[in-house]
NUROVEX-892111 format. One record per atom (N, C-alpha, C): residue in three letters; x, y, z. Coordinates in steps of 0.1 Angstrom, whole numbers, plus 5000, padded with zeros to 4 digits. Last residue first. Example, Ala and Ser with C-alpha at 12.3 -4.5 7.8 and 13.67 -1.06 7.14 Angstrom:
% residues 2
ser512849785071
ser513749895071
ser512950005079
ala513249435078
ala512349555078
ala513249675078
***
This chain:
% residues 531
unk459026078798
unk457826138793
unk457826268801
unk461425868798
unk461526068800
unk459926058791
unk460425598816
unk461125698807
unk460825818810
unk459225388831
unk459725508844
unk460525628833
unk458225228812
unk458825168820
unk459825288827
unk455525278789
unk456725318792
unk457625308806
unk453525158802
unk453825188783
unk455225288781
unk453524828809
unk453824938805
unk453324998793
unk452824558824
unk451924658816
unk452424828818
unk453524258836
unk454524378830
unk453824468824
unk452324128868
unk451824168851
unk453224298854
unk452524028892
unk452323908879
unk452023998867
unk453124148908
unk454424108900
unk453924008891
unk452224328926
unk452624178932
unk453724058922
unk451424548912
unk452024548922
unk452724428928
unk450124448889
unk451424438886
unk452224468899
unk447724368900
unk448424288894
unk449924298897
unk446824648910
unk447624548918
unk448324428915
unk446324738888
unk447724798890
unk448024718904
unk444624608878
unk445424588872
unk447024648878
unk442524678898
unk443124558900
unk444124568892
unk441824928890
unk442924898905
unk443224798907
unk442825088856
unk441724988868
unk442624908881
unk443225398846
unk444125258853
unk442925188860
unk443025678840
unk442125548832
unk442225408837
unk444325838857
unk442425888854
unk442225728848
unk446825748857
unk445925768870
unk444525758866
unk448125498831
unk447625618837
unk446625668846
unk450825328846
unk449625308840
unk449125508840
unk453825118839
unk453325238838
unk451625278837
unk455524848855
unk454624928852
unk454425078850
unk458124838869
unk457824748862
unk456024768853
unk460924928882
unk459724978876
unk459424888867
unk462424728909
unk462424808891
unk460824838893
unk462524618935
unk463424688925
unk463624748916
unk460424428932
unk461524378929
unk462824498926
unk458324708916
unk458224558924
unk459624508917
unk456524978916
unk457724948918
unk457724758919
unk454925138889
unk454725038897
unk455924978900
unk453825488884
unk454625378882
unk454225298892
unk451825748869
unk451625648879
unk453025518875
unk451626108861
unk452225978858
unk452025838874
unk450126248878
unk449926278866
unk450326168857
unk448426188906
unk449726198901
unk449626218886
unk446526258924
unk447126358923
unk448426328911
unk444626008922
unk444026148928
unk445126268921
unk445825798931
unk445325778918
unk445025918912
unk447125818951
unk448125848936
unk447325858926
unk445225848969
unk446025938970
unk446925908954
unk444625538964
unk443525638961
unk444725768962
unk446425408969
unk446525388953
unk445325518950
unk448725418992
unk447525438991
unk447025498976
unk451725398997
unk451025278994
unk449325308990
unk453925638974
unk452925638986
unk452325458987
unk456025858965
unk455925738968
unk454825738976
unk456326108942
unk455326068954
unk455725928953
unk458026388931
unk457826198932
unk457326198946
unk457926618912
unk457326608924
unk457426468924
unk459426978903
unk459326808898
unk459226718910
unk458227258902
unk458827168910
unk458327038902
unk456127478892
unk457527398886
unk458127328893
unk453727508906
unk455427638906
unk455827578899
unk452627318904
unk452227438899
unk453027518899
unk453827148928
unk453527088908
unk453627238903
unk453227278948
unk454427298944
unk455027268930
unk450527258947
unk451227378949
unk452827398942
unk450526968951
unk450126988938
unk450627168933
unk451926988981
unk452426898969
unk452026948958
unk449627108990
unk450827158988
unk451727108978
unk447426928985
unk447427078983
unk449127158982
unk448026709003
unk448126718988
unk447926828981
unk448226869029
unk449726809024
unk449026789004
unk445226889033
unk446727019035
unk447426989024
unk444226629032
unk444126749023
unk445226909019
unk445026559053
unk445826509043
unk445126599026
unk444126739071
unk445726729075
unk445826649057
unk441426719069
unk441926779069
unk443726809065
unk441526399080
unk440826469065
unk441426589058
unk444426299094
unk443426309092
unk442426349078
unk447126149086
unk446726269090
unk445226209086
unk448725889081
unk448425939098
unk447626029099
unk450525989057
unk450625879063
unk449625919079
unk451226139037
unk450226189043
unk449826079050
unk453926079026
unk453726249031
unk452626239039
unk455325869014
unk454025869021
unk454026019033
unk458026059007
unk457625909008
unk456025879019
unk458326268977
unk458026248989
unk457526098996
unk460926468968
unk460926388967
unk460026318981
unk461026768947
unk460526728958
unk460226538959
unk462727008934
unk462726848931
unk462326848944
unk463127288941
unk462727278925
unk462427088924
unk461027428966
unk462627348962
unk462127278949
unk460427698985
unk460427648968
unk460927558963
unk460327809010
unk461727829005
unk461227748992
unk459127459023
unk459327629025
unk460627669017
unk459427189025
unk458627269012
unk458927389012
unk460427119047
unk461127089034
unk460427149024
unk458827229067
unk460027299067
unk460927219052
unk456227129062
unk456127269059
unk457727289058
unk456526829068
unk456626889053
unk456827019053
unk457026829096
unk458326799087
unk457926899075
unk454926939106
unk456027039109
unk457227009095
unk452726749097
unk452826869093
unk454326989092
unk454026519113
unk454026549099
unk454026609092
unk453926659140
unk454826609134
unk454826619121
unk450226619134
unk451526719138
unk452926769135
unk449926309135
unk450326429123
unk450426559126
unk451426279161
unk451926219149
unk451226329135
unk451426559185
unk450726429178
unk451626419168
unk454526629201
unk453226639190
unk452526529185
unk456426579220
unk454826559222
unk454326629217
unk458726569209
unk458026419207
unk457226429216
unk459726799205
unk458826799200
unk458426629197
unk460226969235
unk460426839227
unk459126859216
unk459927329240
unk459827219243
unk460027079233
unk459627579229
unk460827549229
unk460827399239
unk457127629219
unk457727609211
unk459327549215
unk454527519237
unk456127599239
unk456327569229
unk452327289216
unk452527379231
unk453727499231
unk450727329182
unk451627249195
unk451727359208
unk449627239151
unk449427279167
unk450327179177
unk450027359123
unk450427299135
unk450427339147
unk449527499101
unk448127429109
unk449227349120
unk451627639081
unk451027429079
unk450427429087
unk451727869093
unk450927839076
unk450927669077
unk452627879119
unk450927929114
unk450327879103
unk454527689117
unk453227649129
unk452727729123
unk456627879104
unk455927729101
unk454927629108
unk456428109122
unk456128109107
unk455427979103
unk457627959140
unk456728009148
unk455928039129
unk460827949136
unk459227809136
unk457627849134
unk460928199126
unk460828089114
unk459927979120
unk461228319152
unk460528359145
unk459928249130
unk463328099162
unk461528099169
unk460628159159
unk465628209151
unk465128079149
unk463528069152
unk465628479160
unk465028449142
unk464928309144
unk465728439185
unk464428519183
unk464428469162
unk468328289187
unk467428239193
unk465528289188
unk471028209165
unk469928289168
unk469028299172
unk473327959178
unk471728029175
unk471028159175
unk476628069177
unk476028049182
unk473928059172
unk478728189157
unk479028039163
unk477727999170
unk476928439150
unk478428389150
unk478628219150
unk474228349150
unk474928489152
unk476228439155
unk471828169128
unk473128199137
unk473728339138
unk470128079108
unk469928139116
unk470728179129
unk471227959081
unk470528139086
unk470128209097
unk472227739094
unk473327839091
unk472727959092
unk469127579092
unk470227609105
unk471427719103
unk467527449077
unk468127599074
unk469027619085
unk467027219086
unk467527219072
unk468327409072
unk466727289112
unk467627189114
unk468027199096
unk464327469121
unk465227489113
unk466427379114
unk462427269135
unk462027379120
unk463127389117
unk463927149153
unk463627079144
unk462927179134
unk463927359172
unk465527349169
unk465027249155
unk461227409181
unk461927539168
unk463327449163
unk460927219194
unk459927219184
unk461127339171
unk463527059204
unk462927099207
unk462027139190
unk464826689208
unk464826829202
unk463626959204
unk463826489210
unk464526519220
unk464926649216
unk463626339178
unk462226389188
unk463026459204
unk464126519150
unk464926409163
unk463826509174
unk463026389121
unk462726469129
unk463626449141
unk463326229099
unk463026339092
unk463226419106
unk464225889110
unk464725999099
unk464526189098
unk462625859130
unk463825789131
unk464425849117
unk459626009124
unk460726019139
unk462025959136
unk459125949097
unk459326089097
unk460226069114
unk459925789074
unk460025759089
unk460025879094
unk459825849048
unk458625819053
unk458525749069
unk460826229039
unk461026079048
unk459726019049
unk461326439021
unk460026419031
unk459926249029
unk462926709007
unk463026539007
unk461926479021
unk463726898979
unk463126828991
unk462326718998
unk466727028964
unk466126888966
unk465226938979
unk468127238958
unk466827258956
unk466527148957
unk470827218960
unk470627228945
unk468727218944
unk471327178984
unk471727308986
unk471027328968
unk470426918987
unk469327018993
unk469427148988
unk472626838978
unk471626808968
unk470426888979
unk474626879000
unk474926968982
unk473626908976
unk473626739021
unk474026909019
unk473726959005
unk473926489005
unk472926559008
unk472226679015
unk476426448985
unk476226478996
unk474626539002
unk476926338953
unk477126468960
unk476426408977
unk477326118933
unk478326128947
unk477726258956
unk475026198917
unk475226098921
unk476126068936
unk474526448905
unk474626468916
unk474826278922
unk474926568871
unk474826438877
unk475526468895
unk471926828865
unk473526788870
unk473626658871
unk469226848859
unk470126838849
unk471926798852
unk468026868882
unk467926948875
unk469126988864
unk469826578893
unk469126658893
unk469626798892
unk470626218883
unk470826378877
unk469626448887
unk472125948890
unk471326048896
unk471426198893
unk473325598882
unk473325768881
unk471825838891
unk474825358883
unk474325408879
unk474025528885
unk475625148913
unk476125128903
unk474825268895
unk475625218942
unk476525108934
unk477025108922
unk475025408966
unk474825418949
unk475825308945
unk473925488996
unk475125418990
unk474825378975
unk471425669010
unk471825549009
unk473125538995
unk471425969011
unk471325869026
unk471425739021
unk470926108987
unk471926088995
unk471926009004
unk467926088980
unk468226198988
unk469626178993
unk468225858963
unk468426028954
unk468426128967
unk468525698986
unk469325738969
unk469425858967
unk465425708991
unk467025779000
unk468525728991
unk463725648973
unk463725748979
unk465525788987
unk465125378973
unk464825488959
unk464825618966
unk464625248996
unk465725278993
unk466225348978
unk461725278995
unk462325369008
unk464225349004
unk461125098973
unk460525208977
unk461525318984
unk461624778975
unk462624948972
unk462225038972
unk459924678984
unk460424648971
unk461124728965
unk458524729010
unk459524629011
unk460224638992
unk455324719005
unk456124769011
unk457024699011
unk454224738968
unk454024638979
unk455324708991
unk453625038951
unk454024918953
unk453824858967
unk453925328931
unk452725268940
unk453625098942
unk454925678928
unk455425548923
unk454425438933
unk453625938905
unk453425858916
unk454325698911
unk455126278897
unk455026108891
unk454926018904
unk453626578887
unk454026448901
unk453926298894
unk455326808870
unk454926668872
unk454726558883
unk456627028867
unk455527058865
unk454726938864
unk459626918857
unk459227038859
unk457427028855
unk459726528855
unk459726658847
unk459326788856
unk461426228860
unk460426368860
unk460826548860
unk462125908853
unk462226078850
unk461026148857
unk464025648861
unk462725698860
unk462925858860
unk464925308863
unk464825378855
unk463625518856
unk466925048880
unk465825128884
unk466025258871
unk468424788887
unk468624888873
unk467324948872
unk467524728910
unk467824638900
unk467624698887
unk467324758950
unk466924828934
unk468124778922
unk468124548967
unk466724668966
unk466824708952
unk470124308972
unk469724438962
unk468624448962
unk471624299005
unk470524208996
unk470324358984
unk472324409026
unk473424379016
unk472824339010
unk470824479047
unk471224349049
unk472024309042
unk469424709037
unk470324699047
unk470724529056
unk470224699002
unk469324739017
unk469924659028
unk472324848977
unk471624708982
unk470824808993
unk471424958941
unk471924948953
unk471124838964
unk471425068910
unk471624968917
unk472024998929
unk469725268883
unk470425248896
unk470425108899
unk469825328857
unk470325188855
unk470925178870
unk469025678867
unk469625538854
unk470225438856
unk466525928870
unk467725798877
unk467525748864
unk466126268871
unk466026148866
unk467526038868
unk464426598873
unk464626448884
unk465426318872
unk463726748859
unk464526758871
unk465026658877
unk463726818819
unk463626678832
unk464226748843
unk460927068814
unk462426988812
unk462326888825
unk457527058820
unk458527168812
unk459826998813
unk454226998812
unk455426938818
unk456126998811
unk450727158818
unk452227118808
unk453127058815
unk449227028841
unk449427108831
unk450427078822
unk445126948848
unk446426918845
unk447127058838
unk443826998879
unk443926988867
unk445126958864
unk443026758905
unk443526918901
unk443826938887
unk441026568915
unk441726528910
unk442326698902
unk439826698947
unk439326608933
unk440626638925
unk438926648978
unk440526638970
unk439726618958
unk436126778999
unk436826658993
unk438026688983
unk436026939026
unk436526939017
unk437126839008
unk433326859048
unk434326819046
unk434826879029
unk430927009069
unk431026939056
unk432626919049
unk432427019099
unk431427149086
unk431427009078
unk433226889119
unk432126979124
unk432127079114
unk435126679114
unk435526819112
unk434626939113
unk433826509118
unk435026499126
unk435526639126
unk431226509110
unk431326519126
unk432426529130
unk431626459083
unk431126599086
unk431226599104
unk432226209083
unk433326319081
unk432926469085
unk430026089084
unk431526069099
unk432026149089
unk428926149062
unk428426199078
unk429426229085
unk430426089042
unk429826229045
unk429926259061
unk429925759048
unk430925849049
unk431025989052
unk426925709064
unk427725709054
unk428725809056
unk425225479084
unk425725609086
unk426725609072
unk424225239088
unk423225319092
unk423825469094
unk426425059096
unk425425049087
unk424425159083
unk427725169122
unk428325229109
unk427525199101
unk425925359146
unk426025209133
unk426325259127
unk427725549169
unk426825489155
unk427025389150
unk428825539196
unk428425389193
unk427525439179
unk428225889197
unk428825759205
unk427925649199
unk429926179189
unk428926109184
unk429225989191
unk431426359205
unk430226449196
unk429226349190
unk433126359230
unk432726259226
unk431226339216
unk436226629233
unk435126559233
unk434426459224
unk438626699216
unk438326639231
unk437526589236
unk437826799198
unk438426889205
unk438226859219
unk435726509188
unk435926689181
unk437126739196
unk435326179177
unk435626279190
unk436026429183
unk433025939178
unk433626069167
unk434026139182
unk432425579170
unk432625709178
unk433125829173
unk430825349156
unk432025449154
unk431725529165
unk430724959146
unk430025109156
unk431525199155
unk431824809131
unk430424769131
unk430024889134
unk434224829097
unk433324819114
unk432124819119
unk434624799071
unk434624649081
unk434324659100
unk434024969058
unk433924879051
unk434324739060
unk433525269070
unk432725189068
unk432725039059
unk436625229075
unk436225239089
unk433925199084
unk437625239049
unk437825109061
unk436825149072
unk436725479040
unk436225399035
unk436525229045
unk438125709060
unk436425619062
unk435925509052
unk440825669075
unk440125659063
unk438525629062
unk441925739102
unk441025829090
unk441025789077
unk441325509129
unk442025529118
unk440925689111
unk441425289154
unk441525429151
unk441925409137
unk439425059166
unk440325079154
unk440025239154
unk439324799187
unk438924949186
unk439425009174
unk437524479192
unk438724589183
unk438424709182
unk437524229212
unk436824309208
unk437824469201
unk436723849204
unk438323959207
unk437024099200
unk434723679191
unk434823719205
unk436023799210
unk435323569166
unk435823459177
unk435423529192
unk434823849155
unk434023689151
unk434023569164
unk437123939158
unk435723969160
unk434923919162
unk438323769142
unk439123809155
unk437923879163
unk437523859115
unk437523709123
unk437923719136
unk437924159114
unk436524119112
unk436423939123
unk440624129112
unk440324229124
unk438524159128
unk440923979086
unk441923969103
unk440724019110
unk440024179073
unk439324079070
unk439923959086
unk441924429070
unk440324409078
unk439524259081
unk443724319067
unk443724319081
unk442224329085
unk442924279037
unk443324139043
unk444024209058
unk442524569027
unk441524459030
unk442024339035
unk445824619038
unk444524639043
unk443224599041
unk446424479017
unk447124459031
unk445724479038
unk445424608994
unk445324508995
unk445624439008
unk446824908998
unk445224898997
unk444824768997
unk449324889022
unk448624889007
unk447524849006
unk450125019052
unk449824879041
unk449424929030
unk450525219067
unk451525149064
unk451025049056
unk448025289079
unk448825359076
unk449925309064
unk446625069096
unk447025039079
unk447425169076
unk446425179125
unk447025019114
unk447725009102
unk445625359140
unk446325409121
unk447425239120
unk446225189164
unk446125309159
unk446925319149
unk443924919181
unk444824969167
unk444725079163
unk443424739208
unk443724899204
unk444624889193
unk442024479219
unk442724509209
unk442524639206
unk440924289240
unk441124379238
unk441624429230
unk442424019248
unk440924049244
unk440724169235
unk445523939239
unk445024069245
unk443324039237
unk447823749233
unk446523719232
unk445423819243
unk450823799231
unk449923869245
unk447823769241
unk450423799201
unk451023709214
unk450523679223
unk448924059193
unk448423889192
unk449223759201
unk450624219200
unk449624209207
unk448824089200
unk453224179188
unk453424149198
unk452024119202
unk451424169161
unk452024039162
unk452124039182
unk451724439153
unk450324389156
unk450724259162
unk454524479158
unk453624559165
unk452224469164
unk454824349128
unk455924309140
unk454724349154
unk453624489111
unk453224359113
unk453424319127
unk455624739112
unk454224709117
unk453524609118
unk457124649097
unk457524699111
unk455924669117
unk456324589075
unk457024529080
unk457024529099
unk456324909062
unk454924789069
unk455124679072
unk458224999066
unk457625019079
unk456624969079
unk460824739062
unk460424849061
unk459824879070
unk463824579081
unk462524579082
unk462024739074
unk466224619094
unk466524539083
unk465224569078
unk465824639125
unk466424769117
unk466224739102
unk464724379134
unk463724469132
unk464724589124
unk466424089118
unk466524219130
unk465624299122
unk464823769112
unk465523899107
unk465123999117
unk463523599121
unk465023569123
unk465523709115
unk460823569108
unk461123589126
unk462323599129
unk459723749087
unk461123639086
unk460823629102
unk456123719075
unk457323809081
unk458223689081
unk452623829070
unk454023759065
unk455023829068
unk450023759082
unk451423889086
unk452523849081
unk448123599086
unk448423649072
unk449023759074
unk447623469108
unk446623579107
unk447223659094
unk449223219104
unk447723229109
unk446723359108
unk451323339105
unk451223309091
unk449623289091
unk452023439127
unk452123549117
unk451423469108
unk452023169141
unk450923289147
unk450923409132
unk454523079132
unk453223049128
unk452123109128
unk456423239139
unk456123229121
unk454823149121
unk456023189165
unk456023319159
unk455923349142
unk457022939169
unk455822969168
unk455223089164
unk460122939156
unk458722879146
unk457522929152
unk460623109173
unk460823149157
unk459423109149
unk461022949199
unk460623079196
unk460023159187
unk462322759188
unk460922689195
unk460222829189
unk465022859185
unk464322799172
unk462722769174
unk465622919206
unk465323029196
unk464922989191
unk464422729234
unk465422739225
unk464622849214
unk464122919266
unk464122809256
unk464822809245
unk464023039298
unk464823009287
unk464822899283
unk461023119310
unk462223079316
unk462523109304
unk459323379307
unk459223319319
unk460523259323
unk457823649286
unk458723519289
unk459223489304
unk457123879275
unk455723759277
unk457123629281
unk459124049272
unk458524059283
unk457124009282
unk459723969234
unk459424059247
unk459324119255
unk458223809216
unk458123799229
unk458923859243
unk458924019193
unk457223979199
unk457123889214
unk461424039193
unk460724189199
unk459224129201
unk462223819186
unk462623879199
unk461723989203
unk461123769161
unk460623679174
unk461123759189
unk462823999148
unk461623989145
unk460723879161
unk465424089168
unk464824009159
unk463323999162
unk467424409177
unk466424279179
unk466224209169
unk467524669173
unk468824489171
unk468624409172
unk465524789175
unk466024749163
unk467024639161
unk462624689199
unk464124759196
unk464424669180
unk459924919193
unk460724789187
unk461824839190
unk457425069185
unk457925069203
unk458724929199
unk456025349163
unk456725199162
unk457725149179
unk453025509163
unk454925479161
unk455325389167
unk450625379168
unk450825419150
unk453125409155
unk450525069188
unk450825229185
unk451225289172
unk448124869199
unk449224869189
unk448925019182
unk447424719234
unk447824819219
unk448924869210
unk445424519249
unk446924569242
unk446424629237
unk444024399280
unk444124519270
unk445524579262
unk443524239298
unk443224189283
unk443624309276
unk444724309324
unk443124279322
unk442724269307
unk447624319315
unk447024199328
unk445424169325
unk447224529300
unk447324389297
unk447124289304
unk447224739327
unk446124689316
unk445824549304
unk449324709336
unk448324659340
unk447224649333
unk451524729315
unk451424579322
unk449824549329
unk451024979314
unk450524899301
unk450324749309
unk450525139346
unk451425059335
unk450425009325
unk447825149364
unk449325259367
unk450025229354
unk444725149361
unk445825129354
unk446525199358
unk441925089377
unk442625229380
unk444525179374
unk438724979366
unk439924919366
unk440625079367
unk435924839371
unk436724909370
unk437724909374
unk433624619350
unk435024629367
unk435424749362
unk432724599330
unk432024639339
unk432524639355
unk434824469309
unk433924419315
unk433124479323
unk436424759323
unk436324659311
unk435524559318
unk436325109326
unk435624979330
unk436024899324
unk437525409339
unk437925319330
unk436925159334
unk436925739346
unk436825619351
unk436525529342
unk437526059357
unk436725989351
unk437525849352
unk440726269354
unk439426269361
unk438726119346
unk443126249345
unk443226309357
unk441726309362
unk444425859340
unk443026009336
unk443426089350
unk447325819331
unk446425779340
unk445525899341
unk448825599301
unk448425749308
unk447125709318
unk449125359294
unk450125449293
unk449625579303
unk446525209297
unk447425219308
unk448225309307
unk445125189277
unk446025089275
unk446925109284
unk443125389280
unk442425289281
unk443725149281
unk445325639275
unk444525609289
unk443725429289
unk445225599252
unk446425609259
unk446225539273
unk442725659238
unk443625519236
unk444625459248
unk442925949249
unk441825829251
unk442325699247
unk445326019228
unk445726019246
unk444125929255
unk444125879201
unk445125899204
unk445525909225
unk442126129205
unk442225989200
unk443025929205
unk442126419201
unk442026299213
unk441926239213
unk442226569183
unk440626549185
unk441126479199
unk444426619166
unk444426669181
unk443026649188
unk442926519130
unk444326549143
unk444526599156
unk439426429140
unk440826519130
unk442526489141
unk438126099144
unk438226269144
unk439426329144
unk437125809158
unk437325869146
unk437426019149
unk437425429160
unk437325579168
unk437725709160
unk435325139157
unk435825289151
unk435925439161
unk435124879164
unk434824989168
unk436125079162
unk434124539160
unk435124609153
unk435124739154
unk433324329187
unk432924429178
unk434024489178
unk433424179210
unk432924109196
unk432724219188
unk431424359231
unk432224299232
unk432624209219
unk431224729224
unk430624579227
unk431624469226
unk432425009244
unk432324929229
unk431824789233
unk432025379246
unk431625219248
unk431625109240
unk433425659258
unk433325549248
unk433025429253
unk433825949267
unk433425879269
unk433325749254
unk435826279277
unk435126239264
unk435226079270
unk436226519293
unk435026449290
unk434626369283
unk438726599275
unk437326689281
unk436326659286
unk441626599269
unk440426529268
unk439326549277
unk443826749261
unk443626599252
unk442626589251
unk444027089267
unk443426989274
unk443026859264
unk447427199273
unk446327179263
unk445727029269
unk449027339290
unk448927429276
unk447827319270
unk450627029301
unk450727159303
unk450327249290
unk447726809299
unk448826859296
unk449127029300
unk444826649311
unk445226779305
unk446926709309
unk442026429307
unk443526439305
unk443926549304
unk439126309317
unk440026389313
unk440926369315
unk436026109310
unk437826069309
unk438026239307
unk434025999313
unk434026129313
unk435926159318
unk434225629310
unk433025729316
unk434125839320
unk434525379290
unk435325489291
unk433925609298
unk434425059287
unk433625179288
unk434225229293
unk434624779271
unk434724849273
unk434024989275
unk432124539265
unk433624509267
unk434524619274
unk429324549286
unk430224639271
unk431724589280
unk427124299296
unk428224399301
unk428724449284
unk425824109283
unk425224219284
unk425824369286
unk427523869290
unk427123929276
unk426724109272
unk429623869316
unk428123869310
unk428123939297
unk432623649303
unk431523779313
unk430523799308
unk433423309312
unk433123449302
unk432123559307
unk435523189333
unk434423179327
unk434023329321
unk438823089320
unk438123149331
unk436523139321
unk440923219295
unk440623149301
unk439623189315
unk441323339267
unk442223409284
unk441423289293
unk441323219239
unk440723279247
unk441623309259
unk443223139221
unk442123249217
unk441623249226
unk446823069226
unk445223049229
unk444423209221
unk450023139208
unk448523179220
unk447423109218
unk450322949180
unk450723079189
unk450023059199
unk449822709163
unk449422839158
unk449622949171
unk451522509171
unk451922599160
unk451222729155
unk452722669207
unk452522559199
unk452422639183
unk454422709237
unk454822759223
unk454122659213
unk451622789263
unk452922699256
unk452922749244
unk452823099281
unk451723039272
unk452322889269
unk454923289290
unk454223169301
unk453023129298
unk458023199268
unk456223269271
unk455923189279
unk461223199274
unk459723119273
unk458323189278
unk463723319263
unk463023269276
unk461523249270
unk467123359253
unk465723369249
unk465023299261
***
């Protein structure tokens, strides 16, 4: 271990970078007529942004709008093929992230840049380290800095051991280290729970306050009007709205700019009958990846013609419920029936082959392998149909991807290129269309609409309720209490492992179901049963 070239004290880094302060007047940041092209598609077209210095800025617009590769460019990753980067009113020609962090500027990336064997302190300092100290100096200041901005975390636990709002603490943490003026956050709260997230905003707001200036990408607009100060909107590359007061602008609007019509709002889809059980666990037990028990005699049904939302704090079994019943994790003790079999030992061949579909909430380190190309990851579930002997069928494999890019909205370049240069909801799109295609009678999904835009997360709950409507028995895991409240017919509350709550979506008040999220309330009315 080696030593930040900060001192290690208890609350972390300095708040300031030291040196005399730039003129007020100057914008922290200014992005003047930024292009980027790619082979097959132009990121960024001219698009410009200014942000004040001490200000919580919103960067806002649909999936492939440019967000994202404008971020890219401002944090060094990528170098504009035209136009010109300022901070403070210098210009600045970035080759590396190093260089941009040199001049104050971190960022924290929606996918996750951690090595996994690492440890929690290891991956926050580094390459901020100078000589070799002791791990323990390390730990504690790193549990301090987290505890300072309310990132609760182990500093001694390996990042693989970690959920993914976990993970993400980790990511905001390095760039708090770095004590970065600057601060780039893309789709932050992706990963948190409706309560996480008022307590980053409330982070992001003081950190504001002190003079650190915050760009925040995200598509929720209720965060983006509930703790920023100025928005930007980008459409198809371009800059369509610059610096609005978010005071002085309501949701509607920034929605209607991202998606240049008036936005399709989600209203809650009717209800229908619920036919027989497809889905249902008993008295599971199994551990997580440390050997620690995740789930503690877990109980829960669903039915043909049911989305049962499960809602909880990240970390409480969630992601080891989910990959249970998809096979990927180890059953200790109790059962797994689907569509009435007991599939407990089967193999996740044999529980796909029985109509299971299963939509990861790591969609790159589970659902997708990014070094793959776009078509070889459409059919990776179907793969056998598409062979001529021993070998790929090259024209029916393409023909299927090429299927699954028209009807999910996925945009991408060559089909026969990587597909770890799709945007992130992109990506997401590609996963769900290829586990939903083909009808699968049990769909099992873990934050399906993690990242996507208005549009994009409209898609996915449309499909999902699609599939309600065929008869598919539908588990939604998700952290976003608005998306469960919206679509689920049954609502559960995971914490500790168990289901510990039942409320109903239309009547549930949100504190109550945070109550029980955190574990101070048992308010059932049925504890995950065969309703």
């Amino acid at each position: 271990m080696t030593e930040p070239s900060h001192p290690i004290g208890p609350t972390g880094p300095s708040e300031t970078s030291g040196g005399d302060a730039p003129s007020v007047e100057l914008p922290a940041v200014e992005l003047r007529d930024i292009w980027k092209r790619f082979p097959g598609v132009v990121a960024n077209a001219g698009a410009s942004l200014r942000v004040r210095r001490g200000s919580v800025h919103a960067v806002l617009g649909e999936n492939g709008a440019g967000k994202s590769t404008l971020m890219n460019v401002l944090s060094g990753v990528y170098r504009p093929d035209e136009g010109e980067v300022r901070i403070d009113g210098v210009a600045h020609h970035f080759r590396t992230p190093a260089d941009a962090l040199a001049a104050g500027v971190g960022m924290v990336h929606q996918e996750f840049r951690l090595v996994p064997s690492f440890t929690v302190a290891e991956n926050v300092v580094l390459g901020a380290c100078e000589r070799i100290v002791r791990r323990p100096a390390v730990e504690s200041a790193v549990e301090a800095l987290a505890g300072r901005f309310g990132l609760a975390i182990e500093p001694d636990r390996p990042v693989w051991q970690l959920s993914m709002g976990e993970r993400q603490r980790v990511e905001i943490l390095k760039a708090l280290w770095r004590d970065a003026r600057i601060l780039i956050l893309d789709e932050p709260t992706a990963v948190l729970t409706p309560g996480e997230a008022d307590e980053l905003g409330a982070v992001l707001r003081h950190m504001a306050d002190d003079g650190r200036t915050i760009v925040f990408i995200s598509h929720k607009l209720h965060e983006v009007t509930g703790f920023c100060d100025e928005a930007t909107v980008l459409r198809g590359g371009k800059t369509v709205a610059a610096s609005l007061s978010v005071a002085d602008t309501d949701a509607s609007e920034l929605a209607g700019l991202m998606v240049g019509a008036s936005p399709v709002i989600t209203e809650r889809p009717p209800a229908r009958e619920a036919g027989e059980i497809r889905l249902q666990v008993r008295d599971l037990r199994c551990s997580d990846d440390r050997g620690l028990p995740a789930l503690n005699g877990l109980d829960l049904a669903v039915r043909s013609g049911q989305i049962v939302g499960v809602a909880g704090v990240a970390g409480n079994g969630q992601r080891e419920l989910a990959q249970a019943i998809a096979g990927l994790r180890h059953v200790e003790s109790g059962t797994v029936h689907l569509v009435g079999e007991d599939r407990t030992d089967a193999t996740p061949r044999q529980r796909f082959a029985d109509g299971l579909g299963y939509i990861p909430e790591d969609r790159i380190g589970v659902g997708l392998a990014p070094r793959l190309s776009v078509t070889d990851n459409a059919v990776l579930r179907t793969y056998g149909r598409h062979r001529r002997g021993p070998f790929l069928d090259a024209a029916s494999a393409t023909g299927h991807c090429r299927d699954l890019v028209d009807r999910f909205g996925v945009r991408t370049g060559p089909l026969d290129e990587p597909i770890a240069g799709l945007s992130g909801g992109n990506l997401q799109r590609l996963l769900v269309g290829r586990e939903l295609v083909g009808g699968p009678r049990v769909v099992v999904a873990a934050q399906p609409t993690r990242g996507l835009d208005v549009q994009g997360v409209k898609a996915i709950q449309d499909l999902l309720v699609g599939e309600r409507d065929a008869g598919a028995a539908v588990l939604l895991i998700s952290e976003d209490l608005d998306e469960l409240s919206t679509l689920a017919d049954r609502l559960l509350v995971m914490h500790a492992g168990r289901i510990v709550a039942e409320f109903d979506p239309v009547t549930a008040e949100r504190h109550a179901i945070g109550e029980a999220m955190i574990g101070h309330a048992e308010t059932a009315d049925d504890t995950g049963g065969d309703q």
